[in-house]
C-alpha positions as CSV (number, residue, x, y, z in Angstrom):
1,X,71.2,115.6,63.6
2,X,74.9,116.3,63.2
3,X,77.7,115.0,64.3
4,X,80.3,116.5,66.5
5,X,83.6,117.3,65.5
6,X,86.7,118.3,67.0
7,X,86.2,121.8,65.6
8,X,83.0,122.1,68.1
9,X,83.1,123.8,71.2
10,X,80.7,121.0,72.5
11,X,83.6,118.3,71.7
12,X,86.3,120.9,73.8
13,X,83.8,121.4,76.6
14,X,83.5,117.1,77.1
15,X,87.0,116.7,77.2
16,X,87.5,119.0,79.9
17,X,87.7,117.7,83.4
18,X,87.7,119.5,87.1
19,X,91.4,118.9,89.1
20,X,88.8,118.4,92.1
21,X,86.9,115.6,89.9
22,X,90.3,113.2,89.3
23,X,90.9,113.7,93.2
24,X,89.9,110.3,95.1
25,X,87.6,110.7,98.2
26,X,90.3,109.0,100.4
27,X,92.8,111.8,99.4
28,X,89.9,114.2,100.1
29,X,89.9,112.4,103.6
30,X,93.4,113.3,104.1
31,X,93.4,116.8,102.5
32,X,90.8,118.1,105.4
33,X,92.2,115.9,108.2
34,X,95.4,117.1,106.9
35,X,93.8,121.4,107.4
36,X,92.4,120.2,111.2
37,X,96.1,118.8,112.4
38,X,97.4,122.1,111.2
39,X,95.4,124.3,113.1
40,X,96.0,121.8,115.9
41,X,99.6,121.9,115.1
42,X,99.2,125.9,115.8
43,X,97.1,125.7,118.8
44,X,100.0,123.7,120.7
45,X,102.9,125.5,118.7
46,X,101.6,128.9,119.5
47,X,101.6,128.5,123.8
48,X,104.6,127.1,123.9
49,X,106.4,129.9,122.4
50,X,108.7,131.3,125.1
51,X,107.7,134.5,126.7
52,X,108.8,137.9,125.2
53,X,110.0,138.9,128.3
54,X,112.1,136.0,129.5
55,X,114.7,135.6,126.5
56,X,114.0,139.2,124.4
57,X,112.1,140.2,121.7
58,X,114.1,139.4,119.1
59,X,114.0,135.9,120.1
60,X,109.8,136.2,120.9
61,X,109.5,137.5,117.5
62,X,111.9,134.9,115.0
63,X,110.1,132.2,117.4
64,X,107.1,133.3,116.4
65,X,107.7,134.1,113.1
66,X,108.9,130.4,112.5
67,X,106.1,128.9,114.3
68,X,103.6,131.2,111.5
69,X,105.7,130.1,108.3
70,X,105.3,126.3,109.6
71,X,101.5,126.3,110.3
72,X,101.0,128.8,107.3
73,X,103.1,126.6,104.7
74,X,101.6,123.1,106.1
75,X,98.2,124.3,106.0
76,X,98.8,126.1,102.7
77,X,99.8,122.7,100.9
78,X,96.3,121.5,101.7
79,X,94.4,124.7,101.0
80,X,95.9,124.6,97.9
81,X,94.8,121.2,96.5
82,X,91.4,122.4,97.3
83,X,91.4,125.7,95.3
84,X,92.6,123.6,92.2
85,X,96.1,125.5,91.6
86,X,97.8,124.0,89.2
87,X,101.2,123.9,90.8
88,X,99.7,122.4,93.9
89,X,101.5,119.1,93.9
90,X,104.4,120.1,92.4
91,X,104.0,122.8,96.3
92,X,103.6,119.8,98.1
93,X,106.3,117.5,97.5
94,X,108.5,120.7,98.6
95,X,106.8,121.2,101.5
96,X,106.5,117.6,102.4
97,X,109.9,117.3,101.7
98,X,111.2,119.9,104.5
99,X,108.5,118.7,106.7
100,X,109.8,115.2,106.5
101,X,113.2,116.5,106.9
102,X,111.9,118.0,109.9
103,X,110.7,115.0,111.8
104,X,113.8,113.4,111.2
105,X,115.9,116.3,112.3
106,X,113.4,116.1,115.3
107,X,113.8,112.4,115.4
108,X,117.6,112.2,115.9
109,X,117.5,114.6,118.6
110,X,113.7,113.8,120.5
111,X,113.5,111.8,123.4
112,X,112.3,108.2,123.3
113,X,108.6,109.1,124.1
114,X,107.8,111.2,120.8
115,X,109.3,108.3,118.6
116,X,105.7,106.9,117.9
117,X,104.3,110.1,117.1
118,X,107.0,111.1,114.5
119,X,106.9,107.5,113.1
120,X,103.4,107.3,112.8
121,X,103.5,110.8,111.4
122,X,105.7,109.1,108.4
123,X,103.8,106.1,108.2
124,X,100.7,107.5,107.3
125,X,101.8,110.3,105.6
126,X,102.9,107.6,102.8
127,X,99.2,106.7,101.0
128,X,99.0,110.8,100.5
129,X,102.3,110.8,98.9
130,X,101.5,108.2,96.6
131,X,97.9,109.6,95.9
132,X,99.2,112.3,94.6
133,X,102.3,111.2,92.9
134,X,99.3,108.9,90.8
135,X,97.5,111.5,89.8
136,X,100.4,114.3,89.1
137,X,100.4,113.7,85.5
138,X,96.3,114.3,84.9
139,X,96.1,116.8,87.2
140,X,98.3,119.2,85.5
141,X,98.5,118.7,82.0
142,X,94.4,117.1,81.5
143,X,92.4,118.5,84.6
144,X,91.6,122.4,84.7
145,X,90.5,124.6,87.7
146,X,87.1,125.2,88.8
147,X,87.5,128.7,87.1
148,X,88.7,127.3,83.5
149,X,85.8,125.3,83.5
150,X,83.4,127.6,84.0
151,X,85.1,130.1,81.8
152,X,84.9,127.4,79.1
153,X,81.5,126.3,79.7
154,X,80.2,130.5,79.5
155,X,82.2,130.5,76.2
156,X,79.9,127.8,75.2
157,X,76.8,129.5,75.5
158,X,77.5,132.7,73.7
């Protein structure tokens, strides 16, 4: 029997290891909870978008076109970190940044009743942030993508 050397393609192929693999189930947890409360976020966004003929169309349309981009870009952080993108986190501190930025913008100028939902909003927001802020460093210079993997592991075999 021999033994393997870093010259192998055996000894590349073990070092390798799936983004999705270093991800922790709780940050999982979040990642598809995160994907439901942006569709939810759309399905009360969406209706309470003013009617195109009450203020004008050009109002309708930036309205709606601003609702899209905020459900689109909150969702897309999520779907992201699923497909493995390597730029994924580095996408979601930018978008969490302007979404916090947001709800403090919202904050300042909400009435009293919404204060619990925009703190709790922050407050639990705060183990995702530091789930991936932990795992940052592995996940782009040591993990690879679902499809690097597999290119890898056909390399192998031929």
């Amino acid at each position: 029997m021999q033994e393997e050397s870093i010259f192998d393609k055996e000894f590349e192929r073990s070092l390798l290891v799936r983004r999705k693999k270093i991800m922790p189930f709780l940050l999982k947890v979040y990642i598809w909870m995160g994907i439901a409360l942006g569709i939810v976020l759309g399905l009360i966004l969406f209706p309470s978008i003013p009617d195109k003929e009450q203020p004008g169309i050009a109002f309708y349309l930036s309205a709606l076109g601003f609702a899209i981009a905020m459900v689109g870009l909150y969702i897309l952080k999520y779907v992201l970190l699923l497909l493995e993108v390597k730029s994924a986190i580095r996408w979601n501190w930018w978008v969490g940044g302007f979404w916090n930025l947001f709800l403090i913008l919202v904050f300042v100028n909400a009435e009293p009743d919404y204060y619990i939902y925009i703190i709790v909003q922050l407050v639990v927001s705060v183990p995702y942030w530091v789930m991936l802020f932990k795992m940052q460093r592995k996940w782009e210079h040591e993990a690879v993508s679902r499809r690097r993997f597999k290119f890898n592991f056909n390399e192998q075999k031929n």
